[in-house]
N, C-alpha and C positions, 0 to 999 in steps of 0.2 A: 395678405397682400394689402388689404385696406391702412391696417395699422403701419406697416410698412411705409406706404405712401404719405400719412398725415404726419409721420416723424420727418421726411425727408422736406415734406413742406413748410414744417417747422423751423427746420435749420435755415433753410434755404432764407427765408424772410426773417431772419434774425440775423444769418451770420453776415457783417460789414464785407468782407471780402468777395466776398458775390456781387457785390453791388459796384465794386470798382471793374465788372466785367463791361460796363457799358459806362463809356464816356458821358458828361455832362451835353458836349457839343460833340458833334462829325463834322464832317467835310460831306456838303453831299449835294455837288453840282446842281442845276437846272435841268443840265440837260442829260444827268444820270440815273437812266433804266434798263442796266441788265436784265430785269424780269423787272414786268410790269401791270398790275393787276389790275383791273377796275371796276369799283364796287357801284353798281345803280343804287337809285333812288329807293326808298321802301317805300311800296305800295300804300302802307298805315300810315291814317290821319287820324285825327283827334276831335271830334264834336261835346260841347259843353250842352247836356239836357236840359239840368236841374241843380238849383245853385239853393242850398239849404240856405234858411234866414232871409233870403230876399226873394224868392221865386212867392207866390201868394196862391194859398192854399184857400178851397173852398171848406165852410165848416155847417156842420147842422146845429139845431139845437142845443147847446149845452149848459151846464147849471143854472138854468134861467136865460142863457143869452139866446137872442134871438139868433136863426143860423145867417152866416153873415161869410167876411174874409180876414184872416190873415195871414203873415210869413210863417210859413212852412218850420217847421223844426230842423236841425240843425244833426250831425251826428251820424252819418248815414251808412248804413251798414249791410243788411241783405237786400237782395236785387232779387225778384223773381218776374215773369215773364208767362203771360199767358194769352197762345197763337188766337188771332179771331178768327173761327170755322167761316166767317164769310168772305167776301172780298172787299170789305170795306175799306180793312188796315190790317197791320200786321200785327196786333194784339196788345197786350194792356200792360206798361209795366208795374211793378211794384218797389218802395222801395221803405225799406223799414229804419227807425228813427233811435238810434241806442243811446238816445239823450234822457231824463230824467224829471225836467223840472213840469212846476205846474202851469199849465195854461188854460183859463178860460172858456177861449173856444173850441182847441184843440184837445182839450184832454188833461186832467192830470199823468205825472209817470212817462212814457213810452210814447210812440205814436207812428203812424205810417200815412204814406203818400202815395195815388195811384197816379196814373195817367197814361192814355192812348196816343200809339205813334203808328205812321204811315211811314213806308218809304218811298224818297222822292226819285221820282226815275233818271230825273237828269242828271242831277248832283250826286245821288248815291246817299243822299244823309237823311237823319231820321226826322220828319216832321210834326209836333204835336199836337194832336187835334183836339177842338172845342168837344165837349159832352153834355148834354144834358141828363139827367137821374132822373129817377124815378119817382125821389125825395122832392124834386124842385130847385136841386142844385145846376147851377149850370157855369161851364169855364173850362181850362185844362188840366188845372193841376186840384182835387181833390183827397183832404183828410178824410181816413178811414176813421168812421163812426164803433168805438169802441166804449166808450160809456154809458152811452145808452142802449146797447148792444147787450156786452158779459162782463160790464164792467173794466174800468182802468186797465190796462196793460202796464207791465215793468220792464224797461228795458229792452226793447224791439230788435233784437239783435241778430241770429241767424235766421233760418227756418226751411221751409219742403217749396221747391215748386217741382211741381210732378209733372214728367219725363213722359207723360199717356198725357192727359187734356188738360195741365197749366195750373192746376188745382193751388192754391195759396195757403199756407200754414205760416204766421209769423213765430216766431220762438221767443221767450219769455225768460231771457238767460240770468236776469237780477236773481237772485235767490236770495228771500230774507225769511228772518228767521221770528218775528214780531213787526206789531204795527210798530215803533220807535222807528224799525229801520227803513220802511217804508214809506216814511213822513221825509227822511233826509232833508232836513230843513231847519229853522231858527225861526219855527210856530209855536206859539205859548197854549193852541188849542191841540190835546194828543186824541181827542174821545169825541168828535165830531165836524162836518164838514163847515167849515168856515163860510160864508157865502160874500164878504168881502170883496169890492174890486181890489184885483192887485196889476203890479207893473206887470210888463212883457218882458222878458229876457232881450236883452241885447239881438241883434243879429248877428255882432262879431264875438267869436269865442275870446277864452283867457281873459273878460273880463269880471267886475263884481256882479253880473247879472248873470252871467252866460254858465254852460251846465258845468263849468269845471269848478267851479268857487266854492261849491255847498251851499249859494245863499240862489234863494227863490226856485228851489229842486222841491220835488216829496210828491204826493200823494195826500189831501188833506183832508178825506174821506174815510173816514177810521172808521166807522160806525161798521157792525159784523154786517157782511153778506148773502145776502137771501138767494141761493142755488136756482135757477130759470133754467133746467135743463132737463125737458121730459126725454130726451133722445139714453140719458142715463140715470134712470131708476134710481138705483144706490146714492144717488146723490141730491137725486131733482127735490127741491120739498129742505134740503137739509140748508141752517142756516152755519157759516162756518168764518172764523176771527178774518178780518177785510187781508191780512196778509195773505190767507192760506189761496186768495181766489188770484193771487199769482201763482209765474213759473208753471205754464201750459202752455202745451201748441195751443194755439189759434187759427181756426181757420176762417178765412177772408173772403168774398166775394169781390174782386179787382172792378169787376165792371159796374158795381155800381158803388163802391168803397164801402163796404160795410163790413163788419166781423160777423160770422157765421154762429159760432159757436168756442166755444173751448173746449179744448181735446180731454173731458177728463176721466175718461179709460185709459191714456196712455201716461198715467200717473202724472202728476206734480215733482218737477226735478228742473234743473237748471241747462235747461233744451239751448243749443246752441244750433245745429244743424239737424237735418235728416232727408232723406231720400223714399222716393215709390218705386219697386219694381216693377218689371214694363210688363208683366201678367193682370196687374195693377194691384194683386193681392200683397203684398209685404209691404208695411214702413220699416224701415232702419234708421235710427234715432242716436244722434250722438249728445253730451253729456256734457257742459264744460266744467267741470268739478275735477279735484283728486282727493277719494280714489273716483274715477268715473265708472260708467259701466255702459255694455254693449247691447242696446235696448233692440228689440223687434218685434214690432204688432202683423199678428197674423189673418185677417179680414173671415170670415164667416164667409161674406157674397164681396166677389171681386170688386175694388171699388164704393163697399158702403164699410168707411172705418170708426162707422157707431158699435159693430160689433163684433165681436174678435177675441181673440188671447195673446196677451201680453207674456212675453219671456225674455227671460237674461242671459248673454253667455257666460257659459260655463266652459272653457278650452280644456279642463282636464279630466271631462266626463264623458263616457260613452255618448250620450243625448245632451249634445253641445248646447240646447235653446231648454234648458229650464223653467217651465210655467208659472206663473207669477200670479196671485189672483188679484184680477183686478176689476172683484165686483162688491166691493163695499168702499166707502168712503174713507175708511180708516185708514186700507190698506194704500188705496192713490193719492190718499196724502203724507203716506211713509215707505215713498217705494223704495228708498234705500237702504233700509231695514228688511224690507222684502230682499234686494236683492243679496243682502251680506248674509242674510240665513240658509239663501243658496247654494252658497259656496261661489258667488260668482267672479269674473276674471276682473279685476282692479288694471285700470288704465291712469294714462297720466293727462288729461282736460284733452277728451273727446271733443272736437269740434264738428267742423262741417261735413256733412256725407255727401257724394256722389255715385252715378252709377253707372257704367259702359253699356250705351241700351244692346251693344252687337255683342256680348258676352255674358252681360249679365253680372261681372262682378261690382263690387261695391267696394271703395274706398273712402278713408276717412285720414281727418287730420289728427294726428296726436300731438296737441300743443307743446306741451312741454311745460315742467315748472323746473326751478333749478334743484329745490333738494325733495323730491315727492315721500320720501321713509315715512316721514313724522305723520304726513297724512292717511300713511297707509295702514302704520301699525295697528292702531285698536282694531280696524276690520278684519286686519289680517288674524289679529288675535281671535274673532266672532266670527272667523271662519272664510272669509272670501282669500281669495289666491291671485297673487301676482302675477300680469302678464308672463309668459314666458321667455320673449326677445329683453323682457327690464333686466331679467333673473341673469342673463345671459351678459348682457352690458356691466352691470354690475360686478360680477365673476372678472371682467375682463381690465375694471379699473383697478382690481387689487386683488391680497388673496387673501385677504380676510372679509372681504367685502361683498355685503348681499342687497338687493334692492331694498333690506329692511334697515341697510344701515343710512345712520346719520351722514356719512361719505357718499353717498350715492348720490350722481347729477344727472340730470336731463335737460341741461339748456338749450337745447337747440331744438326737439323735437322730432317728430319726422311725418310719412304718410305711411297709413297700414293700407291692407287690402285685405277684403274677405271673400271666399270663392263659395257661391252657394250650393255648387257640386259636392264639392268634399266638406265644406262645413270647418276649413283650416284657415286661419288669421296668419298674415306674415306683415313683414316689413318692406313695403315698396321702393322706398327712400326715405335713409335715415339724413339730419342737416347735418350741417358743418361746414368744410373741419374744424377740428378741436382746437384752438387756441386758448393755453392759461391765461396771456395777458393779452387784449386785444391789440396788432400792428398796427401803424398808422398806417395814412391812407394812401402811402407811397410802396407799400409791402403788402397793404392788402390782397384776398384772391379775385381774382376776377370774378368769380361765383361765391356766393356763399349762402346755405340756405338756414334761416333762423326764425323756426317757428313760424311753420307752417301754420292757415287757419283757414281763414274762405279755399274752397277748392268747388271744382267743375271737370266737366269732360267737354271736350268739344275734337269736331270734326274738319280739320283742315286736308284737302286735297284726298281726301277718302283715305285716312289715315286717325287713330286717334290718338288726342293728346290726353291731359289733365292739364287745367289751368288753377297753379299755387299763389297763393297769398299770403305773405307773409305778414304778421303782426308781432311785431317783439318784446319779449317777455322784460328784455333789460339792453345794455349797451356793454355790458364785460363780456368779456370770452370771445373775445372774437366777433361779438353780434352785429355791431357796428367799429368801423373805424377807429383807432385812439384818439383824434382829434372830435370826435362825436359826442364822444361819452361822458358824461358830469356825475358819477356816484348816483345814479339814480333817478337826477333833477332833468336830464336832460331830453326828455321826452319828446320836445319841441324841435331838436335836433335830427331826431330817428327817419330815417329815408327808408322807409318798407319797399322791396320789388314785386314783381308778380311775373312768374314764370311759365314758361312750358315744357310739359314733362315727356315726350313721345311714350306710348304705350306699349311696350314691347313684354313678352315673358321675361319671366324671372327680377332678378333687383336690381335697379336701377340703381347709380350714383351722381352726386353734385356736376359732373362732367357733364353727365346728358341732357342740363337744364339748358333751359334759353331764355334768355333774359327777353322783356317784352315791354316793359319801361318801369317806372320808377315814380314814387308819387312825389309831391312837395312835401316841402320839409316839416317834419312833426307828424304827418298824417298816417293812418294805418291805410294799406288797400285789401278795400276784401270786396266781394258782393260777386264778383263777375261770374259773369254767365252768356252766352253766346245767344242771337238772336235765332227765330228756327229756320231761315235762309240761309246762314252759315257765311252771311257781309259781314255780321259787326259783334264786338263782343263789348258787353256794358260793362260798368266799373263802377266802385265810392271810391272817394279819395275822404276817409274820415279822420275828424277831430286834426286840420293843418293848423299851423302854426298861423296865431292872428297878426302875426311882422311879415308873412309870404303877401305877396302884387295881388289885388282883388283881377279873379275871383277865385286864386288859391286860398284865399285865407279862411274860406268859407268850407264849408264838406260841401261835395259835389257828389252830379252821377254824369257822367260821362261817356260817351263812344269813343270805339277807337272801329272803323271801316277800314275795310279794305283786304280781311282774310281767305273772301275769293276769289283773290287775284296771288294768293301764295301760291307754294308749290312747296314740297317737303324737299325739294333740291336746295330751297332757299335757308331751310331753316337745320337742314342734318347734315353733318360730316360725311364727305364726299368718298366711297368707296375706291379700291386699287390703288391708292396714293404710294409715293414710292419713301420708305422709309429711313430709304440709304445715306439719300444727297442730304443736305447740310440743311436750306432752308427752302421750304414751297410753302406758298400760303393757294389758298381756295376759295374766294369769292363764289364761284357756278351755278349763278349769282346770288348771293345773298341777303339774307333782311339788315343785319344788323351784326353776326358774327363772322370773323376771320376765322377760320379752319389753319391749320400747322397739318406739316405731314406729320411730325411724331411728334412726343411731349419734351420739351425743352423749355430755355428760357429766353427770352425776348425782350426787345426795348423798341419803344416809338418813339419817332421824332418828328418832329415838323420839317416846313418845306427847308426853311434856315439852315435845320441840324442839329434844335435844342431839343434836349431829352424830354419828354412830356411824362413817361409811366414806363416801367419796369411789372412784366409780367414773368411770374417763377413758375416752372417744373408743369407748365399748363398746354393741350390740345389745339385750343380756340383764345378769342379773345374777340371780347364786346366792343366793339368803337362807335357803340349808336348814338350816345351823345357829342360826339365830336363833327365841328361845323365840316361843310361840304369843304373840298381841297388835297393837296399833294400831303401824304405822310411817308414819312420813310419806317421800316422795322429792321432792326438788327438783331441777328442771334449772337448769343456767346462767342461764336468761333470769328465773326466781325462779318458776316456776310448780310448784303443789304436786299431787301428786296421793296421796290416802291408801289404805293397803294393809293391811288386815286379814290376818292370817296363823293360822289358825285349828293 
C-alpha cells in the first residue's frame, strides 16, 4: 500500500495536467461562505534564552588565564534539563556547543553552557537566574569546566539527560583518528601546547574566524594524556596519545558547571545520543557512525554507572545483548572491533535515543547516509550483520539488490524502536516520500520527513508524543525543495522542521507527523526536550545562516510555551468524519493543521482569489506560517470552503 501511495504521489506532482485542476484566480466574493471554518489563535509563543557568540559565559581558570568572562561559543546542539528537588526554580539547563575551535578561556575543541531558570508566574516565561559556584564564579550563564577537569572535549554534540534525577552526560560525537586531526587548524606546532595569545573567533558565523573556515579550530594540546580516573582501574594510571582521550560520554555536574568524569567503561566511539531507563539501571547509547552499533550498559547498583557490562546488539542471536569486555584499556579504545567480532547488528548513523517513561520503550534516530554498502562491507565481511528492515529495503529497490550493494540508498532515514519486553527492533517511522528529483516548492508535500536526529518523548494533554528533529544529510531527493538545493553548497539554504509524532502501536507514517515550526534558514534543529511541568519545550536553532536578521544569524536555545494549554483535539485528526461529501475541513480547533475529511487534492487562495499553493493526494495541510485572515480552499471537483485563520 505504501509503495502504491509514493508512486501515485509521484505522478500527481510531476504530471502538468493536474495542476490546470485549479485556476490561477477564482471569483470568490466577500460575502461568500457556504461553509465556514474558523481557525483560533495557537496557544504557542516563542521565548529567545540564550543567544550563542553574544550571551557571556562565566569562565575558570584556564591555560594560565585568570578565571574571568567571555561570549559563549556558538553551535548549539543538545539541551539537557535537570528538575531542582527544591523550590527554588525549576532546574538547571544545559546546553552543549558542537563547535570546535580553540579558545583561551573557554576551552580548546567543544564546550558547554549551563544555566538556571524559574518560571515566572505572570507571564508564563522562563526567567534566568544569577548563581553563585562554589568555584567563586558568579553570573548566569556559566562554561562547563572541562579542561581542568578530563581534559578538552571534541565536539559537544548529543548526549543523556536522565529521565530519574536529570543526570548530564555530554557526547563526544568528533571521532578522530590522530592528533593531526584533532589540532584541525593552520598550527605549525603538531607535538605541544602552544601558550601564545591568540584572537577570539568571531561571534558571527560563516566568517574567517568563525568554526566553519577551518582557521582558528583544533585542539593545540597534543602532548599524550595522563588518565585521572580511579573510578576505572583498567585505565586510571595509563598514559594514552591526546586523541584517544576523545569520543566519551561525559558526564557534568549542571549545578555547578563542571565535568564529572568521562564514561570510559562505556568504550570510546562516536556517541551521539543515549537514554537511562526509568529503573535507573540501563544506558542505551546510540552511535553516529556507519556501520553503527546498538550499545547498552547494564549497572551492577541501580544508578552507579561506574560499574556494569557493556553489550552489543545482536538481532539475529538467541541472547540479543552480546557482552562486550570492557575492562581493560585496549578493549574501550577498540570497541568497534569488539563489536564486529560479535557478529553485531550494523545500522545506518545511530543518533539520538529516547525513552517512553509509561512503557518503557526506547526509540532512536537512524540518520541516514545516502549510499551506506561501502561502509558496511568489510564488517560485514569480519562478521557483523545488517539490520534486518536495510536487508528488507534493499530487496524492495531491485532484484538484484542487497544492502551490500553499491545501489543501496538511505536518504532520508527514519525512527527505530526497541521493546525491552521482547528484545525486537522495528521501524517506527520510516522518512520521505521518495522522490528521484527533488519538486519545487510549488509541488512539494506538505510533510516530508528527512533525516531524523535530535528526538525526545514528551507529554501533551496525557497522551504521548515523540518530538523529531530533523538535520539533513543533503538537498537531492526530495530533501529540500528544487529551488533550495545548490549540489551540495547549499547548506545555508536548508530549513530543518521539527515535528510530532503521536505515540500509538504499531508504524506510524509521514501523515501522522505534525509539524511544529521551522528554524531559520541554514540552521539544523535539534536539542529539544520538554520542561518537567510539561509548559514549554526547549530548542537549538544550530549553525543559521550569518545573511538571517540578528538574532537568527546566531545558534540560539529557545522556548516555545504554551503546551499546556493543548489539547490532542488540537493537534489529531478528528474522528466520524464523513467521507462521502466532496469537501469538509476540521479545525475543532486546531494548532496549526487543517484536517480534509478524506485524501484528495486541494488549493488555497486568498481573500482576492489568487492561487497561493497547491496541495496533492493529502489528509491535512499546515497553514501555520500564513498571516492571521480570510482564505479560501478549493477541491478538484471546484468546491469552496472558506477558512478564517484568526
Amino acid at each position: 500500500m505504501r509503495t502504491l501511495y509514493l508512486l501515485l504521489l509521484s505522478m500527481a506532482v510531476s504530471g502538468l495536467p493536474a495542476q490546470l485542476v485549479f485556476p490561477a484566480e477564482i471569483d470568490a466574493p466577500e460575502d461568500y461562505a457556504p461553509v465556514e471554518e474558523v481557525m483560533p489563535p495557537s496557544p504557542l509563543r516563542l521565548q529567545t534564552l540564550f543567544i550563542g557568540g553574544i550571551d557571556l559565559v562565566q569562565t575558570t581558570a584556564t591555560y594560565g588565564n585568570d578565571a574571568n568572562q567571555t561570549n559563549a561559543k556558538e553551535w548549539h546542539d543538545f539541551i539537557g534539563f535537570t528538575p531542582d528537588t527544591t523550590t527554588e526554580s525549576l532546574g538547571w539547563i544545559s546546553v552543549n556547543h558542537e563547535s570546535i575551535y580553540r579558545d583561551d578561556r573557554i576551552g580548546d575543541g567543544g564546550g558547554m553552557t549551563v544555566f538556571r531558570v524559574e518560571r515566572d508566574e505572570e507571564s508564563g516565561d522562563l526567567n534566568i537566574l544569577d548563581q553563585n559556584l562554589e568555584d567563586g564564579r558568579a553570573g548566569k550563564f556559566f562554561n562547563v569546566d572541562f579542561v581542568n577537569t578530563v581534559g578538552e572535549t571534541g565536539m559537544n554534540c548529543g548526549g543523556i539527560s536522565s529521565i530519574v534525577d536529570g543526570r548530564i552526560w555530554t557526547a563526544e560525537e568528533w571521532f578522530r583518528d590522530d592528533n593531526a586531526s584533532i589540532n584541525y587548524g593552520n598550527f605549525s606546532n603538531y607535538n605541544q601546547y602552544d601558550p601564545a595569545p591568540v584572537s577570539y573567533p568571531s561571534a558571527v558565523g560563516f566568517d574567517e574566524n568563525s568554526v566553519g573556515s577551518g582557521i582558528n579550530q583544533g585542539v593545540r594540546d597534543l602532548r599524550p594524556f595522563p588518565v585521572d580516573a580511579p573510578e576505572f582501574p583498567f585505565i586510571d594510571g595509563d598514559t594514552i596519545a591526546k586523541y584517544e582521550n576523545f569520543n566519551w560520554m561525559v558526564e557534568i555536574d549542571p549545578r555547578q558547571a563542571k565535568a564529572v568524569r568521562k564514561q570510559y567503561n562505556w568504550g570510546r566511539q562516536g556517541f551521539e545520543g543515549g537514554v537511562v531507563s526509568a529503573d535507573n539501571k540501563y544506558i542505551y547509547l546510540g552511535v553516529d557512525a556507519t556501520p553503527a552499533f546498538f550499545l547498552r550498559f547494564e549497572a551492577d547498583t541501580p544508578g552507579d554507572f561506574t560499574q556494569g557490562t557493556l553489550s552489543v546488539y545482536k538481532h539475529d542471536a538467541e541472547e540479543k545483548w552480546v557482552e562486550l569486555n570492557n575492562n581493560s584499556a585496549r578493549n574501550v579504545l577498540n570497541l568497534d572491533s569488539l563489536s564486529i567480532e560479535a557478529g553485531a547488528t550494523m545500522f545506518n548513523r545511530n543518533e539520538w535515543v529516547a525513552i517512553d517513561p509509561t512503557t518503557g520503550i526506547v526509540y532512536w534516530t537512524e540518520t541516514g547516509r545516502d549510499y551506506p554498502a561501502g561502509a558496511w562491507r568489510d564488517e560485514a565481511e569480519a562478521g557483523a550483520v545488517v539490520a534486518p528492515h536495510h536487508a528488507a529495503r534493499a530487496a524492495a529497490q531491485g532484484e538484484n539488490i542487497t544492502a551490500l550493494s553499491d545501489e543501496y540508498w538511505d536518504y532520508y532515514g527514519r525512527v527505530m524502536q526497541y521493546d525491552p519486553e521482547t528484545e525486537e527492533i522495528s521501524v517506527k517511522i520510516e522518512g520521505g516520500p521518495y522522490f528521484n528529483e527533488s519538486p519545487s516548492q510549488t509541488n512539494y508535500p506538505d510533510k516530508h520527513l528527512s533525516n531524523p536526529d535530535g528526538l525526545n518523548v514528551m507529554t501533551i494533554d496525557e497522551q504521548q508524543f515523540l518530538v523529531i528533529c530533523e538535520d539533513l544529510n543533503g538537498e537531492t531527493f526530495g530533501r529540500m525543495p528544487a529551488e533550495n538545493g545548490s549540489g551540495g553548497s547549499g547548506v545555508r539554504n536548508r530549513m530543518c522542521e521539527l515535528y510530532l509524532l503521536p505515540i500509538t502501536d504499531g508504524t506510524a507514517t509521514v501523515d501522522d507527523l505534525i509539524r511544529i515550526t521551522v528554524t531559520p534558514v541554514g540552521a539544523e534543529i535539534t536539542g529539544a526536550i520538554p520542561t518537567p511541568d510539561g509548559k514549554s519545550l526547549l530548542v537549538n536553532s544550530q549553525h543559521p545562516s550569518s545573511e538571517n536578521p540578528f538574532p537568527y544569524n546566531h545558534s540560539l536555545t529557545f522556548a516555545i510555551h504554551g503546551f499546556d494549554e493543548l489539547t490532542t483535539t488540537s493537534l489529531l485528526p478528528p474522528s466520524g468524519v464523513d467521507e462521502a461529501v466532496g469537501l469538509e475541513i476540521y479545525p475543532n480547533p486546531t494548532l496549526q493543521t487543517v484536517f480534509l475529511n478524506r485524501r484528495q487534492d486541494v488549493a488555497l487562495y486568498n481573500q482576492t482569489g489568487q492561487r497561493l499553493r497547491v496541495f496533492r493526494n493529502v489528509t491535512q495541510i499546515d497553514v501555520s506560517d500564513l498571516p492571521s485572515g480570510a482564505y479560501y480552499l478549493r477541491s478538484d471537483e471546484g468546491q469552496l470552503v472558506k477558512l478564517i485563520k484568526h
